[in-house]
C-alpha positions as CSV (number, residue, x, y, z in Angstrom):
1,X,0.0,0.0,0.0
2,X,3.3,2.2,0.4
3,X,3.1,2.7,-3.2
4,X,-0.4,4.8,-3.0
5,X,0.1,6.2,0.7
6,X,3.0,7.5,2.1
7,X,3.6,5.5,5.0
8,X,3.2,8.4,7.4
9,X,-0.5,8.3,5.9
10,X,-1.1,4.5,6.4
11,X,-2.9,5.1,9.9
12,X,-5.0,7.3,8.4
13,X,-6.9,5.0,6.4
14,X,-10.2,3.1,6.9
15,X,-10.3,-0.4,5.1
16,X,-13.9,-1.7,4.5
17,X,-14.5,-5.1,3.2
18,X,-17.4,-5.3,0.7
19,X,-20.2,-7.5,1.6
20,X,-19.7,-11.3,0.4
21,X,-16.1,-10.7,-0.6
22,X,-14.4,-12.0,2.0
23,X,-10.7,-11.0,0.7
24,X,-11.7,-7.5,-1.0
25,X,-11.5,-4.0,0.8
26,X,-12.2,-0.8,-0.2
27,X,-10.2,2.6,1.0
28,X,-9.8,6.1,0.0
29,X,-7.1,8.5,0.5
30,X,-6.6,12.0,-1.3
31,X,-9.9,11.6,-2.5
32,X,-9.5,9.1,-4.9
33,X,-11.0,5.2,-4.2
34,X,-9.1,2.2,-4.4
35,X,-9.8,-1.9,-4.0
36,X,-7.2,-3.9,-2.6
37,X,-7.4,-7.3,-3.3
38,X,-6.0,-10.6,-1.1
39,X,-5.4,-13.2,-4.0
40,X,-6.2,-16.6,-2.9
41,X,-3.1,-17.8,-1.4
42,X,-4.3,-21.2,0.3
43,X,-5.8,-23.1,-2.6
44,X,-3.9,-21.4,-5.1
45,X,-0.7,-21.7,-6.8
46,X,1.7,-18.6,-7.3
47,X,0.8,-19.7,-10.9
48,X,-2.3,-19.3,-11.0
49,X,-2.5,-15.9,-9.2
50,X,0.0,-15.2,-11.9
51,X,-2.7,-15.8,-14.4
52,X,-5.4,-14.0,-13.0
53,X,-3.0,-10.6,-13.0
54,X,-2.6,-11.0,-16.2
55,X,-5.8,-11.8,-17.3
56,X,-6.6,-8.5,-15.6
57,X,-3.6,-6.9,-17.1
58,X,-5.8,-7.6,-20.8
59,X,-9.2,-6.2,-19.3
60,X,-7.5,-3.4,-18.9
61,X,-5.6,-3.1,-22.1
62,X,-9.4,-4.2,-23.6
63,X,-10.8,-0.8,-21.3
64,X,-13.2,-3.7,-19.3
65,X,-11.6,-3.7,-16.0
66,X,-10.5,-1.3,-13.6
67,X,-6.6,0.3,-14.0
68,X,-4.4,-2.2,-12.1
69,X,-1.6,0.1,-10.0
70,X,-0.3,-2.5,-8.0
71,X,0.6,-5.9,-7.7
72,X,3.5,-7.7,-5.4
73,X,5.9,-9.7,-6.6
74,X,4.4,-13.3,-5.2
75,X,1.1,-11.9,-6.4
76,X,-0.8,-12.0,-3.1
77,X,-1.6,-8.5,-3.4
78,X,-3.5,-6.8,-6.1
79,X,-4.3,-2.8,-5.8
80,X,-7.0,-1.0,-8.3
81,X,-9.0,2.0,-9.0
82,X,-12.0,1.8,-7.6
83,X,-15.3,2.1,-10.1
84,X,-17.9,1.7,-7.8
85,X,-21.4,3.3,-8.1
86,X,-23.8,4.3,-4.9
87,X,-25.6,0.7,-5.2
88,X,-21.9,-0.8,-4.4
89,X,-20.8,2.1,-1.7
90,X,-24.0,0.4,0.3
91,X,-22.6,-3.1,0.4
92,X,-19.1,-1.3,1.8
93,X,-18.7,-2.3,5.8
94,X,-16.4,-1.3,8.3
């Protein structure tokens, strides 16, 4: 997350987890929206996640998914711009 907040920032922020995604949170910070993403490490290869970031990778090269702006290198971690509408902000908990 270092890469969108400067870690002095990082207390600052709110994660909320969006209803029936158990490993997908929503934050904010300088008033832009973000998802962050916990790739399934337990039932998953790193291969697989692999594949997944890519197949991202060409929705957003196809202008079908949101802008990917982070991933770490074991691909456990995915970062992207949040699209959201109202009807999603009301499935956002704390």
């Amino acid at each position: 997350i270092s890469t969108i907040v400067p870690p002095e920032a990082i207390h600052n922020i709110l994660f909320k987890s969006l209803k029936g995604f158990f490993k997908v949170f929503f934050f904010e910070f300088n008033h832009q929206k973000f998802v962050l993403k916990r790739l399934p490490v337990e039932k998953e290869p790193p291969e697989r996640r692999r594949i997944e970031i890519e197949t991202h990778k060409i929705g957003v090269e196809l202008e079908i998914t949101p802008k990917l702006l982070f991933v770490d290198e074991n691909f456990l971690v995915m970062i992207i711009e949040f699209i959201g509408n109202d009807m999603v902000k009301n499935d956002l908990t704390v």
